[in-house]
N, C-alpha and C positions, 0 to 999 in steps of 0.2 A: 588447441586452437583457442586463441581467445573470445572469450561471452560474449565481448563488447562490443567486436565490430561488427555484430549479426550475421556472422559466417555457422559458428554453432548451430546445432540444433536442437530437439527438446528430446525426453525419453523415445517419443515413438519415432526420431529420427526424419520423419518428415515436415514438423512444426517448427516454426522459429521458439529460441529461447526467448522466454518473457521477463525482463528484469526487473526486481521488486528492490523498493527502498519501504525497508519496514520501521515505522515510527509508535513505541510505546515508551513510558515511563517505567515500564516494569520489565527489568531484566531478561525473568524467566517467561515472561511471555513471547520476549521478541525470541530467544534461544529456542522455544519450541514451535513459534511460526518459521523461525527460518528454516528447520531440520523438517518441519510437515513440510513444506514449499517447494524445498530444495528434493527432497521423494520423491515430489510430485514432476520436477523437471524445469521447475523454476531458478533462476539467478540471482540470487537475494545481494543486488549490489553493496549494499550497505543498513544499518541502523542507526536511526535517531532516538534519544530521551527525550526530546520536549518539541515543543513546535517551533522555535529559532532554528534548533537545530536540522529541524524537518526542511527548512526553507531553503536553508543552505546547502544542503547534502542533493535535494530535489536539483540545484543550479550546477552546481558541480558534477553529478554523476547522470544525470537526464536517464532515470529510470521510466520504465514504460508504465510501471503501476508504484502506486504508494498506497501502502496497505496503513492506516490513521484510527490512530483510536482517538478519540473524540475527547477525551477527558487526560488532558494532559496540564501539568504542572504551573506551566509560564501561561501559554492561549493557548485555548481550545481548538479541536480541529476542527471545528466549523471557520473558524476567522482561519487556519492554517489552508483550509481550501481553497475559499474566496479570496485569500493571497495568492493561490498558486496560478489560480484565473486571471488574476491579476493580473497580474507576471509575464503572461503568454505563456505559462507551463504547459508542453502537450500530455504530461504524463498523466496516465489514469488513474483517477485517486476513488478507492474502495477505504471507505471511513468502519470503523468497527469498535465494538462495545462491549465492556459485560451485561448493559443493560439490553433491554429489547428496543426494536425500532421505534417503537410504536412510540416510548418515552420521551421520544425528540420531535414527534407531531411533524411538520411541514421544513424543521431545519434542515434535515437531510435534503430535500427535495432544494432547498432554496441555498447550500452550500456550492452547489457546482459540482460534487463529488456524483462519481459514475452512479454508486449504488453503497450496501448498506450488509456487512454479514457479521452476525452476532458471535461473539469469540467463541461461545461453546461449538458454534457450527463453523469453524475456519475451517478448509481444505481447499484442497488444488482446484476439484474442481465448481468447488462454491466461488472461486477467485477468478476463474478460467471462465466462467459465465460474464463478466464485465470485461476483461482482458481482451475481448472481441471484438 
């Protein structure tokens, strides 16, 4: 069955699949967010490097979350959120970091971004808490 047309459903069979567009700069992080994600019962549509590419992939593949790490090469995911608000993107964007939250004070809050989970603590269901 195909992911995409929300006929699938998640591990425990009665939850829709949640589809993730995961955007990091760093190769092996996105390769073991998708393998932790996809465990979990998640649809990892696609990956972005940078936040151009976040933007584009978000329009074309209309993921239900975007998992954003904040600290990317080109712009930042703070301007990559408040573009995707922008935009009229409905997808839920979960911003994340190797720093702690605390380090970005009221950005997170004022990005538009659902919420905030620090890379050491990625999982499904630290991700399934916003996905709601």
């Amino acid at each position: 069955m195909d992911d995409r047309t929300g006929e699938s459903r998640g591990l425990c069979h009665d939850e829709p699949v949640i589809t993730v567009l995961i955007v990091d700069d760093h190769k092996a992080f996105r390769t073991s967010a998708r393998h932790l994600l996809e465990a979990e019962g998640f649809v990892v549509v696609g990956e972005a490097a940078n936040g151009h590419d976040a933007l584009e992939l978000t329009a074309e593949l209309s993921p239900d979350l975007v998992l954003l790490d904040i600290q990317l090469p080109d712009i930042d995911g703070f301007v990559v959120a408040k573009e995707l608000r922008e935009r009229g993107e409905r997808a839920t964007i979960v911003l994340t970091s190797s720093r702690d939250a605390a380090d970005y004070g009221a950005s997170i809050a004022e990005s538009g971004a659902r919420g905030f989970v620090p890379k050491g603590d990625l999982s499904g269901p630290a991700i399934a808490v916003f996905a709601k």
